[in-house]
N, C-alpha and C positions, 0 to 999 in steps of 0.2 A: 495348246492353250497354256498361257501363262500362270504359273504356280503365283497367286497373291498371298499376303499374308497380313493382318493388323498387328501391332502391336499400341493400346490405348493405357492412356495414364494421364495423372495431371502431370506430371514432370514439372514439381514444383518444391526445390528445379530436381533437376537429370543429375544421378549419381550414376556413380562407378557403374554400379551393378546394373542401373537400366541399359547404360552405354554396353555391356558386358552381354545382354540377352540382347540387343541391337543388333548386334556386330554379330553374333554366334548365327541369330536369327534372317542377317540379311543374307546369309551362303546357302541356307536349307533351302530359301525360296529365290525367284524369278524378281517379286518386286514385293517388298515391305513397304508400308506406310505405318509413321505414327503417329497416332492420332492423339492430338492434344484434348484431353476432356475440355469443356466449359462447364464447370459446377458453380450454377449459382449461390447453391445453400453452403459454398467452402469461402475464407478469406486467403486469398492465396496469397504470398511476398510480391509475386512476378505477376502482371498483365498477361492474360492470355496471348498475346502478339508477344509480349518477351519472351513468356517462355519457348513459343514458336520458333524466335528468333536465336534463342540459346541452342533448343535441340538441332534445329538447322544449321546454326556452327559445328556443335560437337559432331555432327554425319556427313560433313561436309567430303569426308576421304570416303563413302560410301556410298556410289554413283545410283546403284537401285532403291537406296530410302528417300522416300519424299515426307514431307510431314503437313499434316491438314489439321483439320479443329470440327468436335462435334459438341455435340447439345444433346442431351435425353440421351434415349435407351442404348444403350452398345450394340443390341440386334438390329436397332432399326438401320443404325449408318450402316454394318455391316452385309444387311439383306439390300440397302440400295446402290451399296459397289459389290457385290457376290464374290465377296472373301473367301478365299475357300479354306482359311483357318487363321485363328484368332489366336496370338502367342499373351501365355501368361506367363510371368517368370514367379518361382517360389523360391523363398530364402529358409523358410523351417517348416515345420507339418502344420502348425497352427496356420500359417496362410495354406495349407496343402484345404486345411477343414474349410476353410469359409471358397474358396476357388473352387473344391470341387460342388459344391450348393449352386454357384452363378454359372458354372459351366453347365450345369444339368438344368437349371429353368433355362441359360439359353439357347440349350439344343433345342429346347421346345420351339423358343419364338427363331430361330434360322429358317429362314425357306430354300437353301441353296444347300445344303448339307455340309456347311460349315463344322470346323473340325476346333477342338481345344486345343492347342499343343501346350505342353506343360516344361518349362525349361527349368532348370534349377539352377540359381545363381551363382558363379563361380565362389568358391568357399570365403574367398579374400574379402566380397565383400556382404557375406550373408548377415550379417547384424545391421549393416545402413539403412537408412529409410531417410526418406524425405524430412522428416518430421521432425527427427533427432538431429540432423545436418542442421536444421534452421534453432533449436534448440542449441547447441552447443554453439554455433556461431553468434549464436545474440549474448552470451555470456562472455566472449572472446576467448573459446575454444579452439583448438587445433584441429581443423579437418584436411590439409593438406594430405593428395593422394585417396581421397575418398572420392570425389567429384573432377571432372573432365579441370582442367587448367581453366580453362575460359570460363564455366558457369561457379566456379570458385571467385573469378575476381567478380564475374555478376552477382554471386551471392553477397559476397563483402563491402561491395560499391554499394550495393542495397542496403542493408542494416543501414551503414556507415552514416546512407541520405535519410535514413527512417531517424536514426537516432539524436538528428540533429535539431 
């Protein structure tokens, strides 16, 4: 049986660091999927299809990732493809505290015995986040080498049309 594995995020968009537990993530297992969140109650930069489209460039050298899109609970997509583990990546103890809470209500709702794996971000880029990337580039910040080449010029091209 093939070892699967989730890995879910908005990737909005896809830094270093997600790419970094991507790639770490796609060896451990048979076949990884990323699974694009759709949060309707977030304002995202990227369309749910862009960001699709970005993280499907940046894995493109990575033959077993595929990347899908869900809606609602994390359990539910994962108990209707029977994931047999669910990768989170941690960059300091404070996401250690709120990930080990979601990992323990979702052992509850798993019906397949779905597993948490807990990866930790390579050091280089344990301060990035999504958040601060779209921060500092709306100010015309340096983030060169933070973000894959390609969703750096998607981020830029974006502002660039937002601020026009």
């Amino acid at each position: 049986m093939a070892r699967t594995a989730l890995y879910a995020g908005s990737f909005d968009p896809i830094t270093n660091g997600h790419l970094n537990i991507i790639e770490r993530a796609s060896r451990m297992f048979d076949s990884l999927t990323v699974g694009v969140i759709d949060n309707a109650s977030k304002k995202p930069l990227f369309s749910l299809e862009e960001r699709c489209a970005i993280v499907r460039k940046v894995t493109e050298h990575l033959p077993n990732v595929k990347v899908d899109t869900f809606r609602g609970l994390l359990a539910d997509y994962v108990n209707e493809h029977e994931f047999q583990a669910v990768i989170r990546g941690l960059r300091a103890t404070s996401d250690f505290e709120y990930e080990i809470q979601m990992a323990q209500m979702n052992a509850r709702l798993y019906k397949h015995g779905t597993e948490t794996v807990f990866l930790m971000t390579d050091p280089r880029y344990s301060f990035i986040s999504s958040s601060l990337i779209k921060e500092v580039v709306s100010f015309g910040g340096e983030v060169t080498g933070l973000l894959p080449e390609y969703a750096d010029e998607c981020v830029r091209k974006k502002m660039n049309d937002n601020n026009r």
